[in-house]
N, C-alpha and C positions, 0 to 999 in steps of 0.2 A: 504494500500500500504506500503510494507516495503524495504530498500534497502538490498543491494545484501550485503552489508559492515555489516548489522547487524546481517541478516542470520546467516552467518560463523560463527561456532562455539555454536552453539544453540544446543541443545540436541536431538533427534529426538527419539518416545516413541512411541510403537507398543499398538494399541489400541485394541489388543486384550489379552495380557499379564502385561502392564500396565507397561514396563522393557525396560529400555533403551535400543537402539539398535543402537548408536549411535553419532556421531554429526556432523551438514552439515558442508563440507569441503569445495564447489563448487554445482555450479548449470550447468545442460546441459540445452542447448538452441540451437532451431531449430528453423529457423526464430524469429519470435516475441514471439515463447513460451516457457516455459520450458518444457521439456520432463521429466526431472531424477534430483533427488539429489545425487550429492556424498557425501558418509559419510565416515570421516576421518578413514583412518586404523589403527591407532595408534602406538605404537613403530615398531613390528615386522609384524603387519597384514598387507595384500593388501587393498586399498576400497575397497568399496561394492558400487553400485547404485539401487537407489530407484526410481523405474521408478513414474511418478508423477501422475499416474493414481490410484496408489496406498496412495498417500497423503489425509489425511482427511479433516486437518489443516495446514496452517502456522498462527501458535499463535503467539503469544506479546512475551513470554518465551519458547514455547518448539514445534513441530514439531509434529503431531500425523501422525503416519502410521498405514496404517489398520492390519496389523501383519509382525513378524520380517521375516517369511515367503517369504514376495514380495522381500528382498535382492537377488541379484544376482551379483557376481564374476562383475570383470570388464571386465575380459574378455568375462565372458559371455555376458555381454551387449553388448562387440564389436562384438562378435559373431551375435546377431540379426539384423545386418545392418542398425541400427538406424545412422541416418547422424545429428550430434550433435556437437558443440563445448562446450568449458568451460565458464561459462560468465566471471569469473574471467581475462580472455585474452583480454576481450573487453577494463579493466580497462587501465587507461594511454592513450590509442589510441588518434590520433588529429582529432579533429574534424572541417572539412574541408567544405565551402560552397560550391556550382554549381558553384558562382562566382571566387574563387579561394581564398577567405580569411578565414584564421584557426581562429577559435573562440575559441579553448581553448582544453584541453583533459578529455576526462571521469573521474569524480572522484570517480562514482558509478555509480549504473543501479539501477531503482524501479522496481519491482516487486508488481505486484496484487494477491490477494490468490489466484485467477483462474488459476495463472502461466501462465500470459498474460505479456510482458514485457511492462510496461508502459511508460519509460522513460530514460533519462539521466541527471545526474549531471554534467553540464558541470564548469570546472574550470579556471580559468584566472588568469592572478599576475595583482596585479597593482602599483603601486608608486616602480619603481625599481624592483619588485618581493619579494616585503615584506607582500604587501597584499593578500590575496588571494580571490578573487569572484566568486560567485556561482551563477547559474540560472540552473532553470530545463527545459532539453526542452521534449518534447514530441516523443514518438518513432515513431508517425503516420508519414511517409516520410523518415524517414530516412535509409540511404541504409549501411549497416553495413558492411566493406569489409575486407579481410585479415589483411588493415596496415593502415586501417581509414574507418573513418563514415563520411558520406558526405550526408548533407541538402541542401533545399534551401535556394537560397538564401536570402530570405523573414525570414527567418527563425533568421537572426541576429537579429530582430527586438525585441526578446525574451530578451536581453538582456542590454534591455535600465535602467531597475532596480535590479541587479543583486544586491541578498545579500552580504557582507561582512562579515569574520573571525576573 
């Protein structure tokens, strides 16, 4: 499982030419999965997206794609009526119980190799907002909306041992 924070910026390597083609900018996410990588365009280029069916690996250090081939235009990807956001927009969101109390905002999202969304880093301040605390919760329930993510409320209970920074 790795997060979505250490992705970005990783290199992404066409496993058939052994040449970088690459490096992840952003993750697309449909529901609980990812669908595409986007690979940064660099100074002058547009992205590219890497539909994820085309992904071999997410390694420790580098990204293998089955060939630099499966790129495709952004537009072209908007072209195929794939229904996707960024996961990057998820980051910051509050994250709100059924009951109506905010537990804190996404600091990260975990990702599984399968490009199953695993979870979230949820973030808190504590003593004035000096400290900051972390707990992971689990993506199983939770409803991910435009302008918040919202659990139940049972779900605070994750939070009784929240690491510290």
């Amino acid at each position: 499982m790795q997060r979505l924070g250490e992705l970005v910026g990783r290199p992404v390597v066409a496993q058939d030419a052994g040449a970088k083609i690459g490096e992840v900018a952003d993750l697309l996410v449909d529901g609980d999965r990812v669908v595409a990588i986007v690979l940064a365009g660099g100074i002058l280029a547009s992205e590219h997206v890497l539909p994820f069916s085309e992904v071999r690996l997410l390694g420790e250090d580098t990204v293998i794609a089955s060939s630099a081939t499966a790129l495709v235009s952004a537009r072209q990807w908007g072209q195929r009526g794939v229904t996707a956001q960024r996961l990057s927009h998820t980051r910051k969101k509050p994250i709100m119980t059924t009951g109506g109390h905010a537990l804190g905002v996404v600091g990260d999202i975990y990702v599984e190799a399968s490009g199953k969304i695993a979870g979230y880093d949820v973030e808190t301040r504590g003593f004035g907002g000096l400290i900051k605390r972390h707990a992971m919760l689990s993506a199983d329930g939770v409803t991910v909306g435009p302008n918040a993510l919202v659990v139940s409320k049972e779900a605070e209970s994750v939070f009784s041992s929240p690491r510290e920074e």
